[in-house]
N, C-alpha and C positions, 0 to 999 in steps of 0.2 A: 483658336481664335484667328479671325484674319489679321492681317498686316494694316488694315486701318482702323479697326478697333483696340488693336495694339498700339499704336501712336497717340488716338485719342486718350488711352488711361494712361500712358505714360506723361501725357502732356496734359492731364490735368495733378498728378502725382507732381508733377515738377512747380505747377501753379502755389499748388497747395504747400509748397516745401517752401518758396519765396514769402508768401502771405503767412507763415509759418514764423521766418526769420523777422519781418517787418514786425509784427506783431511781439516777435521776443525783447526786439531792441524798445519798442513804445512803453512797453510793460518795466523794464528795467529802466528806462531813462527815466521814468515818472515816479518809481519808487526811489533812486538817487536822488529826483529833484526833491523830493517833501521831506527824504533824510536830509539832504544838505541843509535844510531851513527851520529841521527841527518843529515840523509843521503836524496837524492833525488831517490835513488833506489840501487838496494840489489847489485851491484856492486860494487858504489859509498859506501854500506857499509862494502864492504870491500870480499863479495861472487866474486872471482877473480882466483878461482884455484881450484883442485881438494883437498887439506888438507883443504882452507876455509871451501869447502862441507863438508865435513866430520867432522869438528872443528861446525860448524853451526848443526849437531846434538847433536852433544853429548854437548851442550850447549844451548841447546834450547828445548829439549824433556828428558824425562826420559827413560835412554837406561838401557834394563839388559844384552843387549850381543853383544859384538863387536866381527867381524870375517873377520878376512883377505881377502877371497873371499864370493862366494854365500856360500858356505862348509858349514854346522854348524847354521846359520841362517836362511836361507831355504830349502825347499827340495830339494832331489835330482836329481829329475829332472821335466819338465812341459810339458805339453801336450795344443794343438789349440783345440777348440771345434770341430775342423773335424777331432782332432785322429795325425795329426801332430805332430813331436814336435818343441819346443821349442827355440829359437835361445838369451840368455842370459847373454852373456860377463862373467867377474869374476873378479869383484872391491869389495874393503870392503864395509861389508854390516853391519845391525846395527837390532837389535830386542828393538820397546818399551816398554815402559809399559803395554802399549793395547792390546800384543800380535801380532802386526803387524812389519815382517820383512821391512824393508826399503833400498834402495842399491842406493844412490843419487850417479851422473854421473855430474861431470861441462863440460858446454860445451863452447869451448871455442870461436866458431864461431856460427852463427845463433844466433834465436830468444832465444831460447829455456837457460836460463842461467844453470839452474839442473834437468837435467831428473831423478826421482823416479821412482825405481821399485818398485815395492810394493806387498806384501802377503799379502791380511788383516786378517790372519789367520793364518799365519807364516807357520810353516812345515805341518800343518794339511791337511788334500784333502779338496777339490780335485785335484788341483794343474794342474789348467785348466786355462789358459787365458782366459777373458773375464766372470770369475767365481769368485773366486779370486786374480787372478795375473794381475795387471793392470798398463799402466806406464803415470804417469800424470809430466808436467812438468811446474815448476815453473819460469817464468818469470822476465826482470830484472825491470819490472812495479808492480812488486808484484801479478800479475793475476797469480795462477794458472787454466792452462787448460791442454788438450789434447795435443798431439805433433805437431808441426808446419813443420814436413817432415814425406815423404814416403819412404819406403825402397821397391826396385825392384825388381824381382825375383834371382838377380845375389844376392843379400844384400848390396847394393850401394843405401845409404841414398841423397836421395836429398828435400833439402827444397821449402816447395811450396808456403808458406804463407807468409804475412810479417806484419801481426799485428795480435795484442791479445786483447781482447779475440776471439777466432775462430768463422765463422759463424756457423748459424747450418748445412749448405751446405759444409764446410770445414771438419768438425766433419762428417759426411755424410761421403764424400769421404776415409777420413782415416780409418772409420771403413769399412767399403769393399776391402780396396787395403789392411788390414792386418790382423784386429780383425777377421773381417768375412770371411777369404780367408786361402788356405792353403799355405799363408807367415809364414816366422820362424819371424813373428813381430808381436808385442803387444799390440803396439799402437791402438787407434779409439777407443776401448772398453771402457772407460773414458769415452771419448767424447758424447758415442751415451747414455750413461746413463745421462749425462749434457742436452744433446736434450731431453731428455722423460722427463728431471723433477724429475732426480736422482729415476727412477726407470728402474728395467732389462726386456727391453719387446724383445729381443733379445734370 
């Protein structure tokens, strides 16, 4: 192999090992939060609003930087792997320990109970969806997966799923109608790393 196709699978290996960590700490802060409250799921323990979201980090991970919007926690802006940019709202957003920015969303209809944006790498590049910038959503079953809606080329989200965990056929579909398309959407690129077996053959 050559020396640049050697760097890019190493640096997607390394992507994939951070969105790895992010994902372990989400999954165990969420199954602490619903033990500590004796709860039947993360609503019932009380994830019911957009300040729970946000109270549900900074009490459940080790945060160095809280910031009003994206501003300050992540880059300033993000680019599709087809050179697009980026389509990313501006909720406060939170930097861990690990070095990964984080920007939970409560939602208040659909499956989906906190959509996470996530840097696993925070302001550093490449700041390319489906490289670093990934949005995984946590469930009110405690599943985190991929998103359970697609967004159209107008940006009118509609939900197409109705249980979790997603197929692999499900996960399929989202990363073509966004990860892999030139949508201003994020979404799929999770997912299709969950299909391969938490590796980026994408």
């Amino acid at each position: 192999m050559t020396v640049p196709t050697l760097m890019q699978n190493h640096q997607r290996k390394t992507y994939v090992t951070q969105l790895h960590k992010v994902y372990n700490e989400i999954t165990q802060a969420a199954l602490q939060y619903q033990t500590d409250r004796n709860a039947v799921n993360l609503r019932e323990a009380g994830i019911n609003s957009e300040a729970s979201a946000n109270a549900f980090i900074r009490n459940y991970f080790k945060v160095v930087n809280e910031c009003e919007g994206l501003s300050g926690c992540f880059a300033d802006s993000y680019k599709k792997m087809s050179g697009g940019e980026v389509s990313l709202g501006n909720t406060r957003s939170f930097v861990l320990a690990s070095g990964a920015s984080v920007r939970p969303m409560y939602n208040a209809v659909g499956l989906a109970l906190v959509s996470f944006l996530v840097d696993v790498n925070g302001k550093q590049g490449p700041n390319i969806a489906g490289r670093d910038l990934f949005i995984m959503c946590l469930y009110n079953n405690g599943v985190l997966d991929d998103a359970s809606y697609t967004i159209d080329d107008d940006g009118n989200t509609s939900e197409i799923f109705d249980t979790v965990p997603l197929s692999e056929e499900e996960r399929n579909k989202i990363f073509n109608s966004q990860c892999n398309s030139n949508s201003t959407g994020v979404a799929g690129c999770f997912g299709k790393i969950l299909n391969d077996g938490w590796e980026m053959t994408y």
